[in-house]
mmCIF file as Biopython writes it, N, C-alpha, C and O atoms, coordinates in Angstrom:
data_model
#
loop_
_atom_site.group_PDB
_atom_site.id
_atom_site.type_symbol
_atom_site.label_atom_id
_atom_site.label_alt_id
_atom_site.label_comp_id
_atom_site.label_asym_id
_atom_site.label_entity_id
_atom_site.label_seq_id
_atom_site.pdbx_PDB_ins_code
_atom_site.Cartn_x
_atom_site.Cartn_y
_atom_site.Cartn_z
_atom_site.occupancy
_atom_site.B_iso_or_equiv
_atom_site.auth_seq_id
_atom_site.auth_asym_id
_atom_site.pdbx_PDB_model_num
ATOM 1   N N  . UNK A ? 1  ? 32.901 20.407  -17.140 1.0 0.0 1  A 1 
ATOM 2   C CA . UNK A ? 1  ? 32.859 19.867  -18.475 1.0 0.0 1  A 1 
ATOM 3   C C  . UNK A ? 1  ? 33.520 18.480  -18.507 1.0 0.0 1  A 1 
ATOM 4   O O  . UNK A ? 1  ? 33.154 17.567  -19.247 1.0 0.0 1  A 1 
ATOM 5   N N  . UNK A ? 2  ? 34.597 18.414  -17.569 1.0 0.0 2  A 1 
ATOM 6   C CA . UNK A ? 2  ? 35.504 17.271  -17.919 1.0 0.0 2  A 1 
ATOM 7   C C  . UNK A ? 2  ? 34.424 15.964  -17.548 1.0 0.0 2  A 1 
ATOM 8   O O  . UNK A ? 2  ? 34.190 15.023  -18.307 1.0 0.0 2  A 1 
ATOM 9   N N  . UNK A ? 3  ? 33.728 16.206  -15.928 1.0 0.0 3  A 1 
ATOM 10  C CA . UNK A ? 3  ? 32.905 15.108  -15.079 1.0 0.0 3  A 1 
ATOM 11  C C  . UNK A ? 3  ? 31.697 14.736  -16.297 1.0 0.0 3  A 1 
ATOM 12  O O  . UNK A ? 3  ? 31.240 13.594  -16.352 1.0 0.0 3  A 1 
ATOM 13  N N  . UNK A ? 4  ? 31.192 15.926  -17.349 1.0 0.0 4  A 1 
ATOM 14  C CA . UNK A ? 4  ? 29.936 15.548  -18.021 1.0 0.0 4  A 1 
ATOM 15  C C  . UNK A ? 4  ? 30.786 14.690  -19.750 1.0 0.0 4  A 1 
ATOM 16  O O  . UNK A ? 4  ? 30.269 13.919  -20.558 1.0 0.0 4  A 1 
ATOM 17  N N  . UNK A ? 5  ? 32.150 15.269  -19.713 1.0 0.0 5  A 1 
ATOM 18  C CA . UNK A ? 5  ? 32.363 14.167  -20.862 1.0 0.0 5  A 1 
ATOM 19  C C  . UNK A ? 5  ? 32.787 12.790  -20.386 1.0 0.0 5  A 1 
ATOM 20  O O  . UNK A ? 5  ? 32.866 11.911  -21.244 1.0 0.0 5  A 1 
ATOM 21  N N  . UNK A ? 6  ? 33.075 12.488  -19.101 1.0 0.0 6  A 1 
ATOM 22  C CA . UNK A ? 6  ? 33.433 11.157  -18.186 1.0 0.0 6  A 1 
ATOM 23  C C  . UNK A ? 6  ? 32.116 10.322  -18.136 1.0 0.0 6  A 1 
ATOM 24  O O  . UNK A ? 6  ? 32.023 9.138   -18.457 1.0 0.0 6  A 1 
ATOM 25  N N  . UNK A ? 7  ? 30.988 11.228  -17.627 1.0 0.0 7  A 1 
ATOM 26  C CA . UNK A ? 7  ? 29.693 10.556  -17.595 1.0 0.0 7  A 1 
ATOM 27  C C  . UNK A ? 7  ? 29.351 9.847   -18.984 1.0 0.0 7  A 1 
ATOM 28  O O  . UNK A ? 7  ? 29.316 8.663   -19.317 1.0 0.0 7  A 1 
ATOM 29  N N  . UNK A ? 8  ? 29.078 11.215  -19.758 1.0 0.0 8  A 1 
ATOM 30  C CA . UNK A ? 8  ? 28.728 10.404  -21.221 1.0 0.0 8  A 1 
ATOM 31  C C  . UNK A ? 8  ? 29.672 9.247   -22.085 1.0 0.0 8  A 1 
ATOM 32  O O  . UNK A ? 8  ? 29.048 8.347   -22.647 1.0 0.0 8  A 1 
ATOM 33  N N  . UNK A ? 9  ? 30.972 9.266   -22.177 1.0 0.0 9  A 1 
ATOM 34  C CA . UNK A ? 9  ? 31.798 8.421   -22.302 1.0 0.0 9  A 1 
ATOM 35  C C  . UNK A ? 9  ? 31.529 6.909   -21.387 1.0 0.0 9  A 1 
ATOM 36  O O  . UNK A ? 9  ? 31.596 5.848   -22.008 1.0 0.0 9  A 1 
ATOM 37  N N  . UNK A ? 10 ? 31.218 6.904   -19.858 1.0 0.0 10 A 1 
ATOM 38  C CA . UNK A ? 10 ? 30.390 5.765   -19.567 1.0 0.0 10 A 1 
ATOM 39  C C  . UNK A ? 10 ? 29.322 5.417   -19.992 1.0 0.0 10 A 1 
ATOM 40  O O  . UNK A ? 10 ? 29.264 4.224   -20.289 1.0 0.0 10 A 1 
ATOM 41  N N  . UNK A ? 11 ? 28.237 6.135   -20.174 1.0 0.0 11 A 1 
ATOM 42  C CA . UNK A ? 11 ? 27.456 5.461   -20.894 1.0 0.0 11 A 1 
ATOM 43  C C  . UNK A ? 11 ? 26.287 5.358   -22.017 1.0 0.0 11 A 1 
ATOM 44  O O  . UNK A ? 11 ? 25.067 5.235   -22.132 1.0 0.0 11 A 1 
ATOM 45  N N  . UNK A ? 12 ? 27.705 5.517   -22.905 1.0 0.0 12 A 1 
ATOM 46  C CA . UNK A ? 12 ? 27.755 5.055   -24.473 1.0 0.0 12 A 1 
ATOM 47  C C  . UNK A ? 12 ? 28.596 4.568   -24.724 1.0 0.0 12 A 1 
ATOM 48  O O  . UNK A ? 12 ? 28.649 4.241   -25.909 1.0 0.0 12 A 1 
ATOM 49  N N  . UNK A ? 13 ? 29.965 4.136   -23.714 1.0 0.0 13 A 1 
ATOM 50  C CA . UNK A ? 13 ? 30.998 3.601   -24.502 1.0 0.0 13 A 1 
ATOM 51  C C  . UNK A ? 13 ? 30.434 1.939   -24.689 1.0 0.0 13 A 1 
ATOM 52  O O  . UNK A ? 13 ? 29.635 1.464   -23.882 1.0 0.0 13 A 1 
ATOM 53  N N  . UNK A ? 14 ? 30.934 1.200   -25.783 1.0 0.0 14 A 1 
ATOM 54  C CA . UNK A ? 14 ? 30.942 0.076   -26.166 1.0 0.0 14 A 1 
ATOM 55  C C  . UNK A ? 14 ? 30.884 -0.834  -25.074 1.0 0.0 14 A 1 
ATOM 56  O O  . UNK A ? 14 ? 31.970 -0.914  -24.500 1.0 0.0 14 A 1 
ATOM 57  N N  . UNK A ? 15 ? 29.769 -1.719  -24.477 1.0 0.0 15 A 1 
ATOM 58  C CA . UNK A ? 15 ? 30.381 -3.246  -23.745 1.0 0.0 15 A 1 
ATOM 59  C C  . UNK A ? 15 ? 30.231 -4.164  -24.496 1.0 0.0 15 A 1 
ATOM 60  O O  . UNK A ? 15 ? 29.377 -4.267  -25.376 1.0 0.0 15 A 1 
ATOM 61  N N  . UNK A ? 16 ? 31.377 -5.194  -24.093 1.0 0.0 16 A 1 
ATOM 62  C CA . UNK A ? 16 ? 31.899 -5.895  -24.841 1.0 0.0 16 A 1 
ATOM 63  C C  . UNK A ? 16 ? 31.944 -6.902  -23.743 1.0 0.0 16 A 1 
ATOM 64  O O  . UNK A ? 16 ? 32.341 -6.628  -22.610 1.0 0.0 16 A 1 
ATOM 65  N N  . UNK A ? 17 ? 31.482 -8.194  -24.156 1.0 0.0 17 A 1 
ATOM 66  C CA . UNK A ? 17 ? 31.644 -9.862  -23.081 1.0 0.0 17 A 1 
ATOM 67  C C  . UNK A ? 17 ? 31.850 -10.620 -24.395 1.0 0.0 17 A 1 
ATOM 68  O O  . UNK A ? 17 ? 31.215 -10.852 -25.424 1.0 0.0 17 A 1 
ATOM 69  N N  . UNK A ? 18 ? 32.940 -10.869 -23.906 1.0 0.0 18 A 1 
ATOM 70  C CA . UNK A ? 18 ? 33.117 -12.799 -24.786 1.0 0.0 18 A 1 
ATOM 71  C C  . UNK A ? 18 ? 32.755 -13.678 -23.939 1.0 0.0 18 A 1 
ATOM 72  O O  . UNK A ? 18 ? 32.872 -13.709 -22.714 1.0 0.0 18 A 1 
ATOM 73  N N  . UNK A ? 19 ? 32.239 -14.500 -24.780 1.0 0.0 19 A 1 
ATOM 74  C CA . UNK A ? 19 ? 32.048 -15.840 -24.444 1.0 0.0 19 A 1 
ATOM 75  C C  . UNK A ? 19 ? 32.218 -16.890 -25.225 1.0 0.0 19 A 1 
ATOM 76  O O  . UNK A ? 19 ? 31.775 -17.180 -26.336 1.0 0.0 19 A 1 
ATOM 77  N N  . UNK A ? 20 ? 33.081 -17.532 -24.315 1.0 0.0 20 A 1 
ATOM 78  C CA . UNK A ? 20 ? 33.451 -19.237 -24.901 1.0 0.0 20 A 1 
ATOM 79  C C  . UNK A ? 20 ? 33.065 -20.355 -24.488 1.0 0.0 20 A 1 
ATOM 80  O O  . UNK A ? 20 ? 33.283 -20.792 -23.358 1.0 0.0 20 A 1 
ATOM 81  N N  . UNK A ? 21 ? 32.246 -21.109 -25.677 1.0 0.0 21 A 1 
ATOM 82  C CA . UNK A ? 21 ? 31.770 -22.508 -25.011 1.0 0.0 21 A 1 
ATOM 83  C C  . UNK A ? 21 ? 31.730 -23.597 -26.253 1.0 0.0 21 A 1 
ATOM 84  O O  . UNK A ? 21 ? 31.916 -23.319 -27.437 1.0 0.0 21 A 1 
ATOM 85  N N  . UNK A ? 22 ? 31.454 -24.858 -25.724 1.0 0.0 22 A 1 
ATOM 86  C CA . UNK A ? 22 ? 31.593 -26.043 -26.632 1.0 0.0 22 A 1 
ATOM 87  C C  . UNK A ? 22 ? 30.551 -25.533 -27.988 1.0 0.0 22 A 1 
ATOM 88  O O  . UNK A ? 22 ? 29.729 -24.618 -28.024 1.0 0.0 22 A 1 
ATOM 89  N N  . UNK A ? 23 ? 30.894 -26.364 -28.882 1.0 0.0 23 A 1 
ATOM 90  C CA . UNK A ? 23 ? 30.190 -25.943 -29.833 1.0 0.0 23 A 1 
ATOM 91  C C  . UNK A ? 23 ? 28.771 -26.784 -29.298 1.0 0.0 23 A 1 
ATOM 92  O O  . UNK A ? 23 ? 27.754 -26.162 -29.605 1.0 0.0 23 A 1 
ATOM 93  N N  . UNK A ? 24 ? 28.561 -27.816 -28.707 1.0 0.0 24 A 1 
ATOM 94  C CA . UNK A ? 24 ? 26.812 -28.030 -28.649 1.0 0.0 24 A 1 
ATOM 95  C C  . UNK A ? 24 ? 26.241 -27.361 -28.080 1.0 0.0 24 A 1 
ATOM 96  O O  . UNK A ? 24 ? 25.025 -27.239 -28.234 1.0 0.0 24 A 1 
ATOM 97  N N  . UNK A ? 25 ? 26.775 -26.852 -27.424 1.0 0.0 25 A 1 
ATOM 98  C CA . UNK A ? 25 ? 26.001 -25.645 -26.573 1.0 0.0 25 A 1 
ATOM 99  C C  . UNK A ? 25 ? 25.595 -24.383 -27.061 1.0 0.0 25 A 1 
ATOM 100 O O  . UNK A ? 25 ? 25.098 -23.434 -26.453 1.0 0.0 25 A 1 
ATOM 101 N N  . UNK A ? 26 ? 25.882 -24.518 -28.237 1.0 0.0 26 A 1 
ATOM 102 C CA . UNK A ? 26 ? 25.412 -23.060 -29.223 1.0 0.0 26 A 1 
ATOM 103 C C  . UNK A ? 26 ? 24.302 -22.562 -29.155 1.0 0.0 26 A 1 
ATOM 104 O O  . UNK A ? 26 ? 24.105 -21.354 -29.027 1.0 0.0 26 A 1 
ATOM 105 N N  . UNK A ? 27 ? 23.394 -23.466 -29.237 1.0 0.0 27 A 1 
ATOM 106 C CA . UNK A ? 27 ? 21.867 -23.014 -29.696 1.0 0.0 27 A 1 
ATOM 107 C C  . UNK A ? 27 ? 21.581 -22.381 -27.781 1.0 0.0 27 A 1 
ATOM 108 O O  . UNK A ? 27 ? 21.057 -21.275 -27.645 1.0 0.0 27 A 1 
ATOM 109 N N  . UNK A ? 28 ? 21.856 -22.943 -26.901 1.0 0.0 28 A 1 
ATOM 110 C CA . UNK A ? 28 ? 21.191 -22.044 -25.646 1.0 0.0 28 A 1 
ATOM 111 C C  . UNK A ? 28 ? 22.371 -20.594 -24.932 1.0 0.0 28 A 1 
ATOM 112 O O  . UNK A ? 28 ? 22.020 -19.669 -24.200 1.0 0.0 28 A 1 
ATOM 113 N N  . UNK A ? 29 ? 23.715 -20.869 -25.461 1.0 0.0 29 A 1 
ATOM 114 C CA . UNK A ? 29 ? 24.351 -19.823 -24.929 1.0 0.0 29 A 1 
ATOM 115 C C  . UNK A ? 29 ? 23.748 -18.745 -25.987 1.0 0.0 29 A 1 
ATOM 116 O O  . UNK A ? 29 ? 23.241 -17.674 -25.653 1.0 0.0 29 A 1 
ATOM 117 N N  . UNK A ? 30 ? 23.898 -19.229 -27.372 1.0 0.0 30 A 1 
ATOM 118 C CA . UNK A ? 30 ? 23.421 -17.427 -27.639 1.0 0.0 30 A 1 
ATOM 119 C C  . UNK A ? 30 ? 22.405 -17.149 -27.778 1.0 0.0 30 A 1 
ATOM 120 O O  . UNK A ? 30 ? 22.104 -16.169 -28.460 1.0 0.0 30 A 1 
ATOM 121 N N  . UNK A ? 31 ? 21.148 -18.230 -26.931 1.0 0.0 31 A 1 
ATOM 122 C CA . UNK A ? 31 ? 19.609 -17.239 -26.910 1.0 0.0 31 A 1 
ATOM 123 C C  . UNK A ? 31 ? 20.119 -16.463 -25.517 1.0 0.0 31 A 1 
ATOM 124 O O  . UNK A ? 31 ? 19.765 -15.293 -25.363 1.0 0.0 31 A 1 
ATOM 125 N N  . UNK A ? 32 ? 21.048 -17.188 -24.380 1.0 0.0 32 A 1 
ATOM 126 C CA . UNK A ? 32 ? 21.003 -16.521 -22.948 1.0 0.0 32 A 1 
ATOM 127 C C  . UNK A ? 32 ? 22.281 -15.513 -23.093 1.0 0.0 32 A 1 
ATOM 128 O O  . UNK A ? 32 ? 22.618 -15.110 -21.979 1.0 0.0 32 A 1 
ATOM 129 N N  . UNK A ? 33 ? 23.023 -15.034 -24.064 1.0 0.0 33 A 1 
ATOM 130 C CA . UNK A ? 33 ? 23.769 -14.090 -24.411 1.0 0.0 33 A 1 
ATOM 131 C C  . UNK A ? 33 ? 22.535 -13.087 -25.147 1.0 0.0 33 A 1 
ATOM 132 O O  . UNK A ? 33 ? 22.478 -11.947 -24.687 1.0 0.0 33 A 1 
ATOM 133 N N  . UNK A ? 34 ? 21.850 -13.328 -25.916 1.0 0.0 34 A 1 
ATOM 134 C CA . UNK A ? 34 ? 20.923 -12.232 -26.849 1.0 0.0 34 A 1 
ATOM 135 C C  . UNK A ? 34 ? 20.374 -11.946 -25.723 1.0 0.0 34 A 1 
ATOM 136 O O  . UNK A ? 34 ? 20.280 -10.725 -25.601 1.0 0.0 34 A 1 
ATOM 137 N N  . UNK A ? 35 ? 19.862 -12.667 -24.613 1.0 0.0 35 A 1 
ATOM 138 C CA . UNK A ? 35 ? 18.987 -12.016 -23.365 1.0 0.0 35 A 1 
ATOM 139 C C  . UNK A ? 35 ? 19.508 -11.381 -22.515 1.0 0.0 35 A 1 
ATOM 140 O O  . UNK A ? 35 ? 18.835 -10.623 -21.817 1.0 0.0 35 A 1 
ATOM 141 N N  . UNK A ? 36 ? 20.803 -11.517 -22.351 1.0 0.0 36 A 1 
ATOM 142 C CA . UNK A ? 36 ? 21.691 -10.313 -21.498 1.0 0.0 36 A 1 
ATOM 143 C C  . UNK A ? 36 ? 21.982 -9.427  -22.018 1.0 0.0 36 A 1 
ATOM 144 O O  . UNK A ? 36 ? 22.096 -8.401  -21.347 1.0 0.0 36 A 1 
ATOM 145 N N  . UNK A ? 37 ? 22.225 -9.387  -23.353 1.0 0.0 37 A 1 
ATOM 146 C CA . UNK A ? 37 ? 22.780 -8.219  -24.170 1.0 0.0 37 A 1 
ATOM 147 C C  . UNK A ? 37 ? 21.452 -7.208  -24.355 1.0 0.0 37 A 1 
ATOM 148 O O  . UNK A ? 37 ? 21.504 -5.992  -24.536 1.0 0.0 37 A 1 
ATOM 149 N N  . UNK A ? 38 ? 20.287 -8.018  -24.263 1.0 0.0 38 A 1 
ATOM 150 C CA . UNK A ? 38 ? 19.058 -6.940  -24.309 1.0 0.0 38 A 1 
ATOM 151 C C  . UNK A ? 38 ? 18.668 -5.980  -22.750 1.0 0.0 38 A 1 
ATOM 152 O O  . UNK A ? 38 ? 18.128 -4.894  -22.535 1.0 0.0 38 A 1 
ATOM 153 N N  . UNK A ? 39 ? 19.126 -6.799  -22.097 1.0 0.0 39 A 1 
ATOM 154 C CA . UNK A ? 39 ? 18.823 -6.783  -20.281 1.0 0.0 39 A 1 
ATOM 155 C C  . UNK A ? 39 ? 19.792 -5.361  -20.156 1.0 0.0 39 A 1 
ATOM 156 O O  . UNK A ? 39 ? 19.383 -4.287  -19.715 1.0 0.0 39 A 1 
ATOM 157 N N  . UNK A ? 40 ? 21.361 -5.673  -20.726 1.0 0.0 40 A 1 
ATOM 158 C CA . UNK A ? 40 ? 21.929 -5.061  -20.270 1.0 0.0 40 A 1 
ATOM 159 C C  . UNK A ? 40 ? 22.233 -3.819  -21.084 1.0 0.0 40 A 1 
ATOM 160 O O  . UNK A ? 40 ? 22.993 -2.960  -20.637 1.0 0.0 40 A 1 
ATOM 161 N N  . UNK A ? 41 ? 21.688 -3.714  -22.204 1.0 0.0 41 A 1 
ATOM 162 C CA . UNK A ? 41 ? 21.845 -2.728  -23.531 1.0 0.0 41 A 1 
ATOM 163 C C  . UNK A ? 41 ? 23.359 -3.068  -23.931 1.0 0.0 41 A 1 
ATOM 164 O O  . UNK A ? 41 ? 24.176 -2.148  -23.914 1.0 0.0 41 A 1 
ATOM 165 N N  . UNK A ? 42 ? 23.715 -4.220  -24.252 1.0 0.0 42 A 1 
ATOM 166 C CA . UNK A ? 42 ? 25.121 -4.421  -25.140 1.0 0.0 42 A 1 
ATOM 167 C C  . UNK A ? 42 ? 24.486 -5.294  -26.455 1.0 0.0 42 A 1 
ATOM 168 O O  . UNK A ? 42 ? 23.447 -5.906  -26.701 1.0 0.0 42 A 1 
ATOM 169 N N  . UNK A ? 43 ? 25.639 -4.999  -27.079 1.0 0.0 43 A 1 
ATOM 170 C CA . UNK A ? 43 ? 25.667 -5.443  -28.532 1.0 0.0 43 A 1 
ATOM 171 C C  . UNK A ? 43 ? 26.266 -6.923  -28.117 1.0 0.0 43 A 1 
ATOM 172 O O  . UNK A ? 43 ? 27.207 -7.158  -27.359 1.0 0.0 43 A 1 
ATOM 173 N N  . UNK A ? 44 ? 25.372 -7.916  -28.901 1.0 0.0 44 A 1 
ATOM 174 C CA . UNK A ? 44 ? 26.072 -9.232  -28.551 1.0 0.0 44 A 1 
ATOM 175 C C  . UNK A ? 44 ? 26.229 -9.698  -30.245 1.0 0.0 44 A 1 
ATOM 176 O O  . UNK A ? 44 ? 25.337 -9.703  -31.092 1.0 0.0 44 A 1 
ATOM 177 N N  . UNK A ? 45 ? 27.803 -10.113 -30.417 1.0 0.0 45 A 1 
ATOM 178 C CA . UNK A ? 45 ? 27.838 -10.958 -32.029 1.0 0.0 45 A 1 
ATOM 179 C C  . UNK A ? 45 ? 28.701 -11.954 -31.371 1.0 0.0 45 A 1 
ATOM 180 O O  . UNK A ? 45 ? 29.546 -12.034 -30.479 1.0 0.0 45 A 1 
ATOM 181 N N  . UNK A ? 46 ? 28.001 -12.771 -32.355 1.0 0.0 46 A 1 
ATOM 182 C CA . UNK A ? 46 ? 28.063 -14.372 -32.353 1.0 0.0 46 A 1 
ATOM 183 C C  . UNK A ? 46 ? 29.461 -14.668 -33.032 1.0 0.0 46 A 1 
ATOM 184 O O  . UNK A ? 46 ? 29.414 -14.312 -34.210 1.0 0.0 46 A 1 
ATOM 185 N N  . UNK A ? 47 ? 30.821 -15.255 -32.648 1.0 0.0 47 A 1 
ATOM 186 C CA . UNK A ? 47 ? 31.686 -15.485 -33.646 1.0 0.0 47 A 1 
ATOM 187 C C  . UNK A ? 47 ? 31.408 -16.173 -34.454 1.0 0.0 47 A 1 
ATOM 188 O O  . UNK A ? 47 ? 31.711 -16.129 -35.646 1.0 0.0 47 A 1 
ATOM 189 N N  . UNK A ? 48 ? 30.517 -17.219 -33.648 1.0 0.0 48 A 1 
ATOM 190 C CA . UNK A ? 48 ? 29.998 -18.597 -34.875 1.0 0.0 48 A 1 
ATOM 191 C C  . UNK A ? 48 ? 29.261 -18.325 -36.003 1.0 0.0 48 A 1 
ATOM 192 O O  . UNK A ? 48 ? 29.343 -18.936 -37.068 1.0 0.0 48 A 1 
ATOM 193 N N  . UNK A ? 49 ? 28.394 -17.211 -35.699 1.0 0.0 49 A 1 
ATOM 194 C CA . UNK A ? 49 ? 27.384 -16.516 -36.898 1.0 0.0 49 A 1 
ATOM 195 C C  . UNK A ? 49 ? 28.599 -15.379 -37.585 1.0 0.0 49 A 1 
ATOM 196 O O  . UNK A ? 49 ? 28.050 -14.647 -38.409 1.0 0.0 49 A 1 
ATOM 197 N N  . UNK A ? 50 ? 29.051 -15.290 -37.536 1.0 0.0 50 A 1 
ATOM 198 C CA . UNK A ? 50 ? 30.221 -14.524 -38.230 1.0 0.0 50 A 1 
ATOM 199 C C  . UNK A ? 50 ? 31.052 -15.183 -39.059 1.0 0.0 50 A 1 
ATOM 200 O O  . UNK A ? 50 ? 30.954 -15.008 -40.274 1.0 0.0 50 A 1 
ATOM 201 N N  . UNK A ? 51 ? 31.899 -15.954 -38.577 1.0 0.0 51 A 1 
ATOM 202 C CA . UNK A ? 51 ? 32.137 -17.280 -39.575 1.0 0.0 51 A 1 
ATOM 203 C C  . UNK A ? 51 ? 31.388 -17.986 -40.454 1.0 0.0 51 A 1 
ATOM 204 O O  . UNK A ? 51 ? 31.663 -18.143 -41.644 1.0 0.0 51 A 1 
ATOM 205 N N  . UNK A ? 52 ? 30.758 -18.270 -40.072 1.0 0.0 52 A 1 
ATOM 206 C CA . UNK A ? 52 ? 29.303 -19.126 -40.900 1.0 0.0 52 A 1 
ATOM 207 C C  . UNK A ? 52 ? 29.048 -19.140 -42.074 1.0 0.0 52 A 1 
ATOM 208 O O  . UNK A ? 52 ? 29.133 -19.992 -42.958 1.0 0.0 52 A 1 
ATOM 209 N N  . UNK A ? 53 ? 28.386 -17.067 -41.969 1.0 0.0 53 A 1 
ATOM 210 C CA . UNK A ? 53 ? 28.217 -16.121 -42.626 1.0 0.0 53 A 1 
ATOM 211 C C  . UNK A ? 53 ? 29.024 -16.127 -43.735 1.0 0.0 53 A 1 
ATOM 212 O O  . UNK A ? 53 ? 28.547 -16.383 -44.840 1.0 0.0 53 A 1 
ATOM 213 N N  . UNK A ? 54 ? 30.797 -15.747 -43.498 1.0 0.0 54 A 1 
ATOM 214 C CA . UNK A ? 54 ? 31.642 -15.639 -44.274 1.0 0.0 54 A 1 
ATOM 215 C C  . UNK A ? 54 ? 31.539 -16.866 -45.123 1.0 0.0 54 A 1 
ATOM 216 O O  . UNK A ? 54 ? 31.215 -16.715 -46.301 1.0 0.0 54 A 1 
ATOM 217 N N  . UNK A ? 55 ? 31.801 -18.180 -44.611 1.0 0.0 55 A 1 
ATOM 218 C CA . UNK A ? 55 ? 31.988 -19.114 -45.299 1.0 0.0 55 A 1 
ATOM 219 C C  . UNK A ? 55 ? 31.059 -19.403 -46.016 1.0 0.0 55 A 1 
ATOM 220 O O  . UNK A ? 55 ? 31.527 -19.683 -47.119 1.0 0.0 55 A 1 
ATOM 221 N N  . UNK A ? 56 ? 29.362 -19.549 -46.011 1.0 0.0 56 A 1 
ATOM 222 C CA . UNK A ? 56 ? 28.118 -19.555 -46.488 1.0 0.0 56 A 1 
ATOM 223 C C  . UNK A ? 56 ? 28.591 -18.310 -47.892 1.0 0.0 56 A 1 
ATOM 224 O O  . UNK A ? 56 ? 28.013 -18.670 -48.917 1.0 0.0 56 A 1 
ATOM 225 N N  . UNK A ? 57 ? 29.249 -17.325 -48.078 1.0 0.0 57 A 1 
ATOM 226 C CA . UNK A ? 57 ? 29.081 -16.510 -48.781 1.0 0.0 57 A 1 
ATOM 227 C C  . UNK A ? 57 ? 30.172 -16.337 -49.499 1.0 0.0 57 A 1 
ATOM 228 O O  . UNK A ? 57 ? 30.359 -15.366 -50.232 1.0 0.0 57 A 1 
ATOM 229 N N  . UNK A ? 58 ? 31.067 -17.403 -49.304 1.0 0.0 58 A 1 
ATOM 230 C CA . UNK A ? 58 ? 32.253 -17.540 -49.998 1.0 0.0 58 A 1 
ATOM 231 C C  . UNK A ? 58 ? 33.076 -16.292 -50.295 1.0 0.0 58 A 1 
ATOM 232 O O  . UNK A ? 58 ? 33.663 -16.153 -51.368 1.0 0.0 58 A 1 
ATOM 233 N N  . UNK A ? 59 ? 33.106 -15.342 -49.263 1.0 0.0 59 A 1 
ATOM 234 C CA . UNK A ? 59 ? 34.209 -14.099 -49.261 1.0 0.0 59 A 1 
ATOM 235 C C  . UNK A ? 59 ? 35.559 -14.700 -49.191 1.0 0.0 59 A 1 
ATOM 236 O O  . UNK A ? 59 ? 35.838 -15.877 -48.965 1.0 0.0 59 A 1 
ATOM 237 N N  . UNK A ? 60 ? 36.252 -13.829 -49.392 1.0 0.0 60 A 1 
ATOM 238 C CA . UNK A ? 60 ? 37.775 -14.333 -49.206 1.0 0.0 60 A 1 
ATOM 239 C C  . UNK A ? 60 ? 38.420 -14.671 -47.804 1.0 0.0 60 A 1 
ATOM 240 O O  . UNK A ? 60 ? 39.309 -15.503 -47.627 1.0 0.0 60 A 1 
ATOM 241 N N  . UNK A ? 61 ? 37.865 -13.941 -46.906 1.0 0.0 61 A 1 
ATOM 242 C CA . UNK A ? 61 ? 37.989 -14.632 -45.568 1.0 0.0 61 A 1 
ATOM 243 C C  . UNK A ? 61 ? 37.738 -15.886 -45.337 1.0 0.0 61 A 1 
ATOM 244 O O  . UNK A ? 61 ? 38.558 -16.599 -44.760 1.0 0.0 61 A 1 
ATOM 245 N N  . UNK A ? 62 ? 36.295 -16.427 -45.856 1.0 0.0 62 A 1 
ATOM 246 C CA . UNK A ? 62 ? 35.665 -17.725 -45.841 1.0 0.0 62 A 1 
ATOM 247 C C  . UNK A ? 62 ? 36.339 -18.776 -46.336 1.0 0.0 62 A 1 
ATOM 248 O O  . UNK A ? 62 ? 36.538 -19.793 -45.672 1.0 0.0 62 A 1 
ATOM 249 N N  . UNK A ? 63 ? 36.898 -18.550 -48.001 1.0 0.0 63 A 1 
ATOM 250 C CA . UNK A ? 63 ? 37.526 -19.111 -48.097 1.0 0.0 63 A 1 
ATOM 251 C C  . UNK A ? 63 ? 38.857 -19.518 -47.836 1.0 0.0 63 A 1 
ATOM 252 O O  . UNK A ? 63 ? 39.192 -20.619 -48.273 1.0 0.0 63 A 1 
ATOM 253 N N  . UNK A ? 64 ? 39.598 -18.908 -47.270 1.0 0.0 64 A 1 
ATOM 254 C CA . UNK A ? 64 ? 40.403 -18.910 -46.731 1.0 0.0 64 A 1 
ATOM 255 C C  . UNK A ? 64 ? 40.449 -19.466 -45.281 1.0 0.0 64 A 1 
ATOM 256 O O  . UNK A ? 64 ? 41.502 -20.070 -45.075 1.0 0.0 64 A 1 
ATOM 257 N N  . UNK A ? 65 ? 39.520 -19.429 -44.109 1.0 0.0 65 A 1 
ATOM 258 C CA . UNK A ? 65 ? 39.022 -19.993 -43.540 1.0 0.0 65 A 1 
ATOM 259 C C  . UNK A ? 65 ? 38.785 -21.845 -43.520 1.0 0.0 65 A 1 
ATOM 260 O O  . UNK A ? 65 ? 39.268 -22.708 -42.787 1.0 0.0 65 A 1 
ATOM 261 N N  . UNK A ? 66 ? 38.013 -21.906 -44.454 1.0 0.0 66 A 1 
ATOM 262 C CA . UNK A ? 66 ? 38.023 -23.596 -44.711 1.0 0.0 66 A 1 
ATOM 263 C C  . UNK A ? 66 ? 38.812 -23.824 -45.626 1.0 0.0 66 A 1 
ATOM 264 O O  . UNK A ? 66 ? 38.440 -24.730 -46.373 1.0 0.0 66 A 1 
ATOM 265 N N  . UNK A ? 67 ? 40.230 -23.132 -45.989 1.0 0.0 67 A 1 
ATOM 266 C CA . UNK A ? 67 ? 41.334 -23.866 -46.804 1.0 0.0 67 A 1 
ATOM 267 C C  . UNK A ? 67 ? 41.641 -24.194 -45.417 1.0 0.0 67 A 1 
ATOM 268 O O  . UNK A ? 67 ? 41.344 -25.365 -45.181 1.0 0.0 67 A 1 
ATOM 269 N N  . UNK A ? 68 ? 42.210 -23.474 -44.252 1.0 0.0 68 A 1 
ATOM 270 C CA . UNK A ? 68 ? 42.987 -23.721 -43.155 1.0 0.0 68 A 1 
ATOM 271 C C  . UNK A ? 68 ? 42.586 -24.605 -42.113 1.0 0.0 68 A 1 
ATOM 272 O O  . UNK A ? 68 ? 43.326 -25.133 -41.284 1.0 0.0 68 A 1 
ATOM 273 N N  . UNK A ? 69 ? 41.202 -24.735 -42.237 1.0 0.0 69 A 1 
ATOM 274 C CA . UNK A ? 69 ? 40.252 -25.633 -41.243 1.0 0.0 69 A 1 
ATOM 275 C C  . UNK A ? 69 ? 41.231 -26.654 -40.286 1.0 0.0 69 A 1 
ATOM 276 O O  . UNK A ? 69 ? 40.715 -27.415 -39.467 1.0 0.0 69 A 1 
#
């Protein structure tokens, strides 16, 4: 029982890759991040599309966000 909850716990647990790069480089790291994350079955989020998001939608994070900019 223990080896078949070890197995399944590998693989379904969460992968997770950061990646950091200049901001011009946005537009090709996260088409070649969305293409690994499909390759490899991981979830890929964008910090930049996360921020964005917030700030575009004026949540309190957001704003708070570009008070501190």
């Amino acid at each position: 029982m223990e080896a078949v909850g070890k197995a399944l716990h590998h693989r379904f647990a969460a992968k997770v890759i950061l990646v950091n790069h200049e901001s011009t480089l946005r537009g090709s790291v996260d088409t070649a991040c969305a293409n690994l994350a499909i390759k490899y079955n991981c979830l890929y989020l964008s910090a930049y599309q996360v921020i964005k998001k917030h700030v575009e939608e004026g949540t309190a994070w957001g704003q708070w966000l570009v008070a501190n900019k």
